[in-house]
MARBA-3410 file (N, C-alpha, C, O; in Angstrom, 1 decimal):
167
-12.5,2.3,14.3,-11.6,3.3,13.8,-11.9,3.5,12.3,-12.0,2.5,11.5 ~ -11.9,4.6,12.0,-11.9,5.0,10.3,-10.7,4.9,9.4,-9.6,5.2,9.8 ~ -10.9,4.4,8.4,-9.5,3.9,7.9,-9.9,3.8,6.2,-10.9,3.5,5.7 ~ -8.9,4.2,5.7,-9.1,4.1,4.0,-8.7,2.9,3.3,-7.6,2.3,3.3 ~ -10.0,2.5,2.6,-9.7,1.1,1.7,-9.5,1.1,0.8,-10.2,1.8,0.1
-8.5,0.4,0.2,-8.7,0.3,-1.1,-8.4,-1.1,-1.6,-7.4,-1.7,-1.4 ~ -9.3,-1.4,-2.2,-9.9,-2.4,-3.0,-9.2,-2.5,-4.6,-9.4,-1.8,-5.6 ~ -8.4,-3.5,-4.4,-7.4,-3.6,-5.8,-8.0,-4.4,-6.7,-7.6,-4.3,-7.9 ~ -8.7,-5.1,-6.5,-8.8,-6.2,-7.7,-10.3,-5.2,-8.2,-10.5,-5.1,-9.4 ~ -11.3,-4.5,-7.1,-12.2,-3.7,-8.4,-11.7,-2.3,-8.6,-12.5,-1.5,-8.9
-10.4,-1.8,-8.6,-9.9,-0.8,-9.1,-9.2,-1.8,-10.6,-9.2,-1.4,-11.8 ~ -8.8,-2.6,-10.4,-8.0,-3.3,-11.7,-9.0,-3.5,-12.7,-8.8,-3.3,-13.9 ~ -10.5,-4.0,-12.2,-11.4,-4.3,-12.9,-12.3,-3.2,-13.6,-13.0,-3.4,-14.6 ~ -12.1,-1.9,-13.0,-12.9,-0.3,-13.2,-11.5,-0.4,-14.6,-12.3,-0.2,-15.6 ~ -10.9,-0.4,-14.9,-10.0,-0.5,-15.8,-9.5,1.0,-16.2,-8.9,1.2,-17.2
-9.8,2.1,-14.9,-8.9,3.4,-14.8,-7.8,3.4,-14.3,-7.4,2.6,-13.5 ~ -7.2,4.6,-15.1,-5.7,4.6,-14.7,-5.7,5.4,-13.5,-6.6,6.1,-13.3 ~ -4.6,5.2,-12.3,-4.7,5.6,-11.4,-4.3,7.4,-10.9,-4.3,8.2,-10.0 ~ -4.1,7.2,-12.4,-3.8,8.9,-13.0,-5.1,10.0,-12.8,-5.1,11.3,-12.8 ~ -6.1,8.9,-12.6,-7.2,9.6,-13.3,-7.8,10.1,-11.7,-8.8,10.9,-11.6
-7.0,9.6,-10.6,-7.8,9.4,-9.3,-6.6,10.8,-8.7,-5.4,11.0,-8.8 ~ -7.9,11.5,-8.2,-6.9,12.8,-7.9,-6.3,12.9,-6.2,-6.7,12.0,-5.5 ~ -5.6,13.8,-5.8,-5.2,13.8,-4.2,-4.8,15.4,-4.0,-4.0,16.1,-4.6 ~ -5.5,15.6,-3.0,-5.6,16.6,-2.3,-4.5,17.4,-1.4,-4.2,18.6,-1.2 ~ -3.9,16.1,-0.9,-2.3,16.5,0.1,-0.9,17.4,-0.9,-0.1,17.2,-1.8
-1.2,18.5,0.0,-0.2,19.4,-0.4,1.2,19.3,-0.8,1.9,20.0,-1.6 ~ 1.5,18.1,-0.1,3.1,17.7,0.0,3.5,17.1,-1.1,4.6,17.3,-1.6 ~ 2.7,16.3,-1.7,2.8,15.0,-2.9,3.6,16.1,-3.9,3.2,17.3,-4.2 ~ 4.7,15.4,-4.4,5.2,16.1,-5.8,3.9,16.0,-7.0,3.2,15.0,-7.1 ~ 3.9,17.3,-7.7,3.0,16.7,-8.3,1.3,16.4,-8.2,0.5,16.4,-9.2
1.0,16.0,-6.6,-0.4,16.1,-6.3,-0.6,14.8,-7.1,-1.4,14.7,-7.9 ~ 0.5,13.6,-6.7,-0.2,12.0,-6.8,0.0,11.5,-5.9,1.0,10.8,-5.9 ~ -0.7,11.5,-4.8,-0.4,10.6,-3.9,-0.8,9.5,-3.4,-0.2,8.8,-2.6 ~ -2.0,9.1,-4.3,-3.0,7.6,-5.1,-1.7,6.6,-5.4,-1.8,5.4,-5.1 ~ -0.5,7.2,-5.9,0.4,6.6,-6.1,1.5,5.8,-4.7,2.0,4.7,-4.4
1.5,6.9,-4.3,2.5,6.2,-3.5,1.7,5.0,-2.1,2.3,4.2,-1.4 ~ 0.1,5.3,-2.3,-0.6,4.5,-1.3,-1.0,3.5,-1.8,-1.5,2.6,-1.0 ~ -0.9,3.3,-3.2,-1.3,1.9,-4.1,-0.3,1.5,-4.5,-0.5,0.5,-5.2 ~ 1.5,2.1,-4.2,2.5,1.0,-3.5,2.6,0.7,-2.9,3.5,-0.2,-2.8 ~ 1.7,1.0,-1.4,1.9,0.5,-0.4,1.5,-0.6,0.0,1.9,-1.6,0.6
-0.2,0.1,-0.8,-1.4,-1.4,-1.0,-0.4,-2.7,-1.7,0.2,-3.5,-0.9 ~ -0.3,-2.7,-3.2,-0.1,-3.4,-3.9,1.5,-4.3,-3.2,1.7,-5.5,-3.4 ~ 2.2,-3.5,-2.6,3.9,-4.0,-2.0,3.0,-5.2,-0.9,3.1,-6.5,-1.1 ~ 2.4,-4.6,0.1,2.1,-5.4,1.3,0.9,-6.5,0.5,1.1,-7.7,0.9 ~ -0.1,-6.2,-0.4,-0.9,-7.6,-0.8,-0.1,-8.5,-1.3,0.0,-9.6,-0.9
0.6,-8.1,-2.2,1.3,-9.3,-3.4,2.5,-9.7,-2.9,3.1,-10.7,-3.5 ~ 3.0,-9.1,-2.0,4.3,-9.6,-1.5,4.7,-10.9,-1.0,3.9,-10.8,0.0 ~ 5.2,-12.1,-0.7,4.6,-13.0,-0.6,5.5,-13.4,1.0,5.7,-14.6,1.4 ~ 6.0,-12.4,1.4,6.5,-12.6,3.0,7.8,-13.6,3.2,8.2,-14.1,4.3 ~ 8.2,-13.8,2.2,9.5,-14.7,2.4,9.4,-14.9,3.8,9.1,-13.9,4.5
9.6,-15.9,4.3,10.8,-16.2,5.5,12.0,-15.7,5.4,12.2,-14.6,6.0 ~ 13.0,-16.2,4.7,14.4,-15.7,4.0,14.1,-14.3,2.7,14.5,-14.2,1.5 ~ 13.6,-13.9,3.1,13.6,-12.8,2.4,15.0,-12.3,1.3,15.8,-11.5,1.8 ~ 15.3,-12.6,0.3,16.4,-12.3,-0.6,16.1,-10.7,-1.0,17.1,-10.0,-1.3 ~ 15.0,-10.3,-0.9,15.3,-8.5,-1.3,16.2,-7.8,-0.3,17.2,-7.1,-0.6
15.4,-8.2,1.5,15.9,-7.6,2.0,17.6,-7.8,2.2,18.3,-6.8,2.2 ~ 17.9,-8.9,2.2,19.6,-9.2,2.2,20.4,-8.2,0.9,21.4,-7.6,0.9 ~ 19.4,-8.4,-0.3,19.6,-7.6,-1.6,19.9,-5.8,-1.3,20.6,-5.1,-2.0 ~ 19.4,-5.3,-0.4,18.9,-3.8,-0.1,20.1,-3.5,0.7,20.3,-4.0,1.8 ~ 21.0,-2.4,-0.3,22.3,-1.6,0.1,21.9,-0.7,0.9,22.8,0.1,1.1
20.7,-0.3,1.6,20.4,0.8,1.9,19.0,0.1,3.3,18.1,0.9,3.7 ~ 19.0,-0.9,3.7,17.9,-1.0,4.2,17.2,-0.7,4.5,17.1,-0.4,5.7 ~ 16.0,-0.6,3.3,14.7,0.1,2.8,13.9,-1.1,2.9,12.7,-1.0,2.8 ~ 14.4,-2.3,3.2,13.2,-3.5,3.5,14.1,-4.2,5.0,15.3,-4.3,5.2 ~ 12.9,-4.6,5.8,13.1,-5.3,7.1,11.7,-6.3,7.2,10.5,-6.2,6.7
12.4,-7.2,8.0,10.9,-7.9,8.9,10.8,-7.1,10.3,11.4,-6.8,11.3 ~ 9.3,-7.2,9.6,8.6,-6.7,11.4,8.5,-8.4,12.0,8.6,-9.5,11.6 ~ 8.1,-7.2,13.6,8.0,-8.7,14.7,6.9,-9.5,14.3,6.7,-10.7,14.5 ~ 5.9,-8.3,13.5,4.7,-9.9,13.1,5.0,-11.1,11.7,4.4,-12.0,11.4 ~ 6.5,-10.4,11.1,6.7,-11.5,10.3,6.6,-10.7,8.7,7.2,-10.9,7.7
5.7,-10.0,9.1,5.5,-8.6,7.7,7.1,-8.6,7.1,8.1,-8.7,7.8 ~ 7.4,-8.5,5.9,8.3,-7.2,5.2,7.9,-5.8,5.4,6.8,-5.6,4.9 ~ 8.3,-4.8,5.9,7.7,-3.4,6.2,9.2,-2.7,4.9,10.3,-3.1,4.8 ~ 8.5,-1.8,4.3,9.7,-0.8,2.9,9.4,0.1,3.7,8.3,0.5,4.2 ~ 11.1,0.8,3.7,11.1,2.4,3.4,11.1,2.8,2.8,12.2,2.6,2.2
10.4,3.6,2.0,10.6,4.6,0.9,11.5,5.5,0.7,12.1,5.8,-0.3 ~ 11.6,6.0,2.2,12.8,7.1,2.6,13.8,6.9,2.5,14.5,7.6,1.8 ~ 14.3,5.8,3.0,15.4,4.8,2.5,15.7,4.5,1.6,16.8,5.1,1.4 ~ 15.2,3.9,0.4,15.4,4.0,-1.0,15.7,4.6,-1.8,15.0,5.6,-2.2 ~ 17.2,3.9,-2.6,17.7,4.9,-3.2,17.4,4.4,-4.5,18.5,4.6,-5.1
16.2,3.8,-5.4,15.6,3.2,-6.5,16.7,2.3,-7.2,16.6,2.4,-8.4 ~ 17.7,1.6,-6.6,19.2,1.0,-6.9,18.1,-0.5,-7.7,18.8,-1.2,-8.5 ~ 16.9,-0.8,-7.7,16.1,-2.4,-8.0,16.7,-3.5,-7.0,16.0,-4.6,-6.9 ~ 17.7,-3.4,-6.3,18.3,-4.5,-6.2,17.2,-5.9,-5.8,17.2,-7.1,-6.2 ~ 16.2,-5.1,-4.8,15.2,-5.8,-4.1,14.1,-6.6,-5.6,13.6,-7.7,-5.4
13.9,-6.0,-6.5,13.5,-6.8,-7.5,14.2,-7.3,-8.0,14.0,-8.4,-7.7 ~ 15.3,-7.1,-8.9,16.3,-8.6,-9.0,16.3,-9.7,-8.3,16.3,-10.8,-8.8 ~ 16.5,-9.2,-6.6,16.8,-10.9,-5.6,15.4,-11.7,-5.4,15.3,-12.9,-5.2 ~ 13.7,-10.1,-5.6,12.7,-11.8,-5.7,12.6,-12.7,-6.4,12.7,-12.5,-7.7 ~ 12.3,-13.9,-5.8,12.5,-14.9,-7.0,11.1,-14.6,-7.2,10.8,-15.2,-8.2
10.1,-14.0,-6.6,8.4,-14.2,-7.7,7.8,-13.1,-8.2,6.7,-12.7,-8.6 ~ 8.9,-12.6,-8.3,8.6,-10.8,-9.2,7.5,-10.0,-8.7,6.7,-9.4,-9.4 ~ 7.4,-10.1,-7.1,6.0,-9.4,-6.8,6.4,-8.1,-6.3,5.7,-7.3,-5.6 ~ 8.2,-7.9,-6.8,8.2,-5.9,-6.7,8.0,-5.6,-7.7,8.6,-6.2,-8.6 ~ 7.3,-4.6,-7.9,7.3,-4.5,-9.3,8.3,-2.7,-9.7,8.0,-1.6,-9.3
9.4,-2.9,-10.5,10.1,-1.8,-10.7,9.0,-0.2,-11.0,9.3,0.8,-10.4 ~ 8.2,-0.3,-11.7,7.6,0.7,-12.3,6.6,1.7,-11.6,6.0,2.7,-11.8 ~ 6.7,0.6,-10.3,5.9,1.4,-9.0,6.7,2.0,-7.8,6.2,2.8,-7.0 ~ 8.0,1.4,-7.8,8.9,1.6,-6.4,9.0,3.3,-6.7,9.2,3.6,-7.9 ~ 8.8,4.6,-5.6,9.2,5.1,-5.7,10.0,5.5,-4.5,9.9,4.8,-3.5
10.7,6.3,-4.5,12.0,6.4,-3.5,12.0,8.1,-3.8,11.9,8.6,-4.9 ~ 12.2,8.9,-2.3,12.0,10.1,-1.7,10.3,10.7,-2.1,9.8,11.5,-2.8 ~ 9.8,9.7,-1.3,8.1,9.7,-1.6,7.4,10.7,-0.4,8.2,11.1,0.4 ~ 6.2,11.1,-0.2,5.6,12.0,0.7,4.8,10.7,1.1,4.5,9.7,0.4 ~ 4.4,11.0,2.6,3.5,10.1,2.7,2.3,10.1,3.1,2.2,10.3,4.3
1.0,9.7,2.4,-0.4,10.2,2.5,-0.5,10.2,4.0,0.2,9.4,4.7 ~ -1.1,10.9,4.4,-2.0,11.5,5.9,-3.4,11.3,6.0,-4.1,11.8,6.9 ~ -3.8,10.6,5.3,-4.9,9.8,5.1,-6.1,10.9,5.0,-7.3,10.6,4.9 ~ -5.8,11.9,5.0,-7.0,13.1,4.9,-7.6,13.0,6.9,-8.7,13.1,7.4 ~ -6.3,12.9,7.5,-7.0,12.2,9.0,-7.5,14.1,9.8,-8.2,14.3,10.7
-6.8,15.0,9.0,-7.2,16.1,10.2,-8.7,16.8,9.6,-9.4,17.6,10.2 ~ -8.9,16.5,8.3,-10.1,16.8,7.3,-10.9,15.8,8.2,-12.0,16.3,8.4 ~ -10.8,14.2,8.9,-12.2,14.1,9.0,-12.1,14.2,10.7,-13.1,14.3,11.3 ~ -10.8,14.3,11.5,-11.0,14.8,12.8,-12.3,15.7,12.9,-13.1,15.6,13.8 ~ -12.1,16.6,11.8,-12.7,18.0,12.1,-14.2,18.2,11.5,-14.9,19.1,11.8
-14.7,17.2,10.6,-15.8,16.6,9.7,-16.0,15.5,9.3,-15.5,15.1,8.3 ~ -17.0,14.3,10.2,-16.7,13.2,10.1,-17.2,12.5,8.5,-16.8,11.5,8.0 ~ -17.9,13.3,8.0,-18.2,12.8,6.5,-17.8,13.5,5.7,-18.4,13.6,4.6 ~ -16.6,14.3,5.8,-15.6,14.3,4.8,-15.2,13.5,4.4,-15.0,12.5,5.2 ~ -14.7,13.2,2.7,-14.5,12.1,2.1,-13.0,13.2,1.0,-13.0,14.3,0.5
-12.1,12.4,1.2,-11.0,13.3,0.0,-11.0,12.7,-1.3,-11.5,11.6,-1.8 ~ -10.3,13.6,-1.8,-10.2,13.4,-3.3,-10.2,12.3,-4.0,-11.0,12.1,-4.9 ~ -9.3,11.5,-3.7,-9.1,10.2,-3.5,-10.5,9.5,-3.8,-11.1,9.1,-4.9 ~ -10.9,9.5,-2.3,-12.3,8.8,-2.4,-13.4,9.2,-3.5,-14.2,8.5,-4.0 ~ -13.3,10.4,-3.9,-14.5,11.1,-4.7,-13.8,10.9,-6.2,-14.8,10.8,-7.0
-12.8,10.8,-6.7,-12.6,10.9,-7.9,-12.1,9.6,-8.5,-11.9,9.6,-9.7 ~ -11.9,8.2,-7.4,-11.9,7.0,-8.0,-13.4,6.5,-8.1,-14.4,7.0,-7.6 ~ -13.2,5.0,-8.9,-14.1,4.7,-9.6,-14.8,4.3,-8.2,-14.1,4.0,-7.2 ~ -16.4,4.2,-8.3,-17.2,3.1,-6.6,-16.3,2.3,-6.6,-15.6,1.7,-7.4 ~ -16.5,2.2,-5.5,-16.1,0.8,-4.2,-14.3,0.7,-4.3,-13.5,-0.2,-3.9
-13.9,1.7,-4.9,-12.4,1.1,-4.6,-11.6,2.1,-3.2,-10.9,1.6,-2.4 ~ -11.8,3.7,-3.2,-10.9,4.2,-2.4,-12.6,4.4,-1.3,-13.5,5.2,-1.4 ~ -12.4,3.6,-0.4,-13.6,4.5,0.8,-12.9,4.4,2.3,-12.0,3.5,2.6 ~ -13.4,5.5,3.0,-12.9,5.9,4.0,-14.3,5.8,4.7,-15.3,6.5,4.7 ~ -13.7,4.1,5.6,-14.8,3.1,6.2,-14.4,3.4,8.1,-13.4,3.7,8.8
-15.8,3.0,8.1,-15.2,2.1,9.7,-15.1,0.7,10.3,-16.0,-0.1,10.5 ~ -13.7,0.5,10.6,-13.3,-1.1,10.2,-12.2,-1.5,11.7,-11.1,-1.2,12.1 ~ -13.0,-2.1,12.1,-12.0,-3.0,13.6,-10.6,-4.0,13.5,-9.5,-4.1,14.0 ~ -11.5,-4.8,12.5,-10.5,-6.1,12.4,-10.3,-6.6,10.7,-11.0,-6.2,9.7 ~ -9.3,-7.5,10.5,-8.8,-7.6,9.5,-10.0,-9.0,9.5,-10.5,-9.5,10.4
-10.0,-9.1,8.0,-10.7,-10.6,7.7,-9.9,-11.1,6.5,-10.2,-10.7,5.3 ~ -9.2,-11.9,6.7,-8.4,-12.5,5.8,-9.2,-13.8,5.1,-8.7,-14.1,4.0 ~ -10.2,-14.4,5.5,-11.0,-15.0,4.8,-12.0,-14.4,3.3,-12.6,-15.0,2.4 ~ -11.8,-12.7,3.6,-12.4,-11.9,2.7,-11.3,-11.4,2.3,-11.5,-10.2,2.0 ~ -9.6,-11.8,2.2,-8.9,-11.2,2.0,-8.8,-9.6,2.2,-8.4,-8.8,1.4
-9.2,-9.2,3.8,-9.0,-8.0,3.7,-7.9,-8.0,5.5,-8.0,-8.6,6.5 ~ -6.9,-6.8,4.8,-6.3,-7.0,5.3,-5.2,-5.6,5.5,-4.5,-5.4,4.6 ~ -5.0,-4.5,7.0,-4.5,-3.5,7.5,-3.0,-3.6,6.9,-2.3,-4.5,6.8 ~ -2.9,-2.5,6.5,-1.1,-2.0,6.3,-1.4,-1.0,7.0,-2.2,-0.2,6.6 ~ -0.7,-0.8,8.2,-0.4,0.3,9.0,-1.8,0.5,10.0,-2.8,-0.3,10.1
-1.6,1.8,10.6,-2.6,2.1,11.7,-3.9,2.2,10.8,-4.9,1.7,11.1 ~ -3.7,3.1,9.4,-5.2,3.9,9.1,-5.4,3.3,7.7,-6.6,3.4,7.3 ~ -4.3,2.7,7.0,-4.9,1.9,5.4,-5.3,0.3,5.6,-4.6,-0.5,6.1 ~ -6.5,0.1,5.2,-6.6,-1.6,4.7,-6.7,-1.5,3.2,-7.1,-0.5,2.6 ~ -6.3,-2.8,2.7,-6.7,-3.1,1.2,-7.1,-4.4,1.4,-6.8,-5.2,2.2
-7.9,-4.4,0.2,-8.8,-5.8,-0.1,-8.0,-6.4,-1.0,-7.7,-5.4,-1.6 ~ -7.4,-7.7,-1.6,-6.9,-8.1,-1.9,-6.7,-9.2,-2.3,-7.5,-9.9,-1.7 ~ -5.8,-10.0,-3.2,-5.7,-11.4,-2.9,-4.1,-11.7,-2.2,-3.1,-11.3,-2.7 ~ -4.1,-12.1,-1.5,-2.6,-11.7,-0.8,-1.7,-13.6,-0.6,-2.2,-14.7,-0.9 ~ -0.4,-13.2,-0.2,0.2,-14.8,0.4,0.5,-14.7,1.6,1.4,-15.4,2.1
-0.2,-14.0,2.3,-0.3,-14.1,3.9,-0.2,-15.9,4.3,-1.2,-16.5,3.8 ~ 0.5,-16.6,5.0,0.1,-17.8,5.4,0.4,-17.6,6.9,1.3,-16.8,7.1 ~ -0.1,-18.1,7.9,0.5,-18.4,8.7,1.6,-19.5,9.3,2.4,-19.2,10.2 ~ 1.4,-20.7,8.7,2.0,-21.8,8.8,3.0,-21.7,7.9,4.0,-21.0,8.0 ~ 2.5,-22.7,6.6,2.9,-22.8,5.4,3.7,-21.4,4.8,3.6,-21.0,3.6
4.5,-20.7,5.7,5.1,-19.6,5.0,6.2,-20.4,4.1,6.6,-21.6,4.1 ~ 6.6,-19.3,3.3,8.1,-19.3,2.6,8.7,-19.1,2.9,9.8,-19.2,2.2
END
């Protein structure tokens, strides 16, 4: 399956602002929608999956849940940018300056490559190499730190995925 990567630690290292990386989707306020997919990336890598989760107990609005695989999954839609969920983590891995709340949400450019399989979106063409590519990718490999948010995003990462040893 085709799926868009993005690779955090060599977009941190390309040392562009994510300003600089453009998006194509109509809906995005603005025409950023780099943004709202590199909260998604960055929420799901750095997050460190509580067991006891204190954001979600923290969230007047339940915009954070555990899924059945143990994930934290955020609403955005939900979110009414109140922080509370960053106050209750204890490892500061929400970070306030990224949460956005009444967000659009990328479409991954999926009917552009239905229709043209080497279509590549904006995204991909105007970030730095190797960080936004729209790959084809089966399975997660967590030994290479790479690892699916949702049906059609992976990011590469350093993450606190544990299986055992959770928190």
């Amino acid at each position: 399956m085709k799926r868009l990567l993005i690779d955090i630690p060599v977009l941190i290292d390309s040392g562009i602002s994510p300003d600089k990386i453009e998006c194509e989707y109509m809906f995005h306020r603005e025409n950023e929608g780099q943004f709202s997919l590199l909260e998604v990336a960055e929420f799901s890598a750095y997050c460190r999956q509580c067991k006891e989760a204190f954001c979600i107990e923290a969230c007047p609005k339940e915009a954070l849940e555990h899924q059945e695989n143990g994930m934290i999954k955020r609403y955005n839609m939900r979110c009414v940018g109140c922080k509370s969920c960053v106050l209750a983590c204890p490892f500061g891995t929400i970070f306030p300056e990224i949460i956005n709340y009444v967000t659009s949400k990328c479409d991954y450019c999926l009917n552009q490559l239905e229709h043209n399989p080497d279509y590549k979106p904006a995204c991909v063409i105007t970030a730095p190499d190797k960080t936004f590519m729209i790959t084809e990718m089966d399975s997660e490999d967590p030994k290479n730190n790479l690892f699916f948010i949702g049906e059609r995003l992976a990011v590469r990462s350093h993450s606190w995925r544990y299986k055992e040893n959770r928190i």
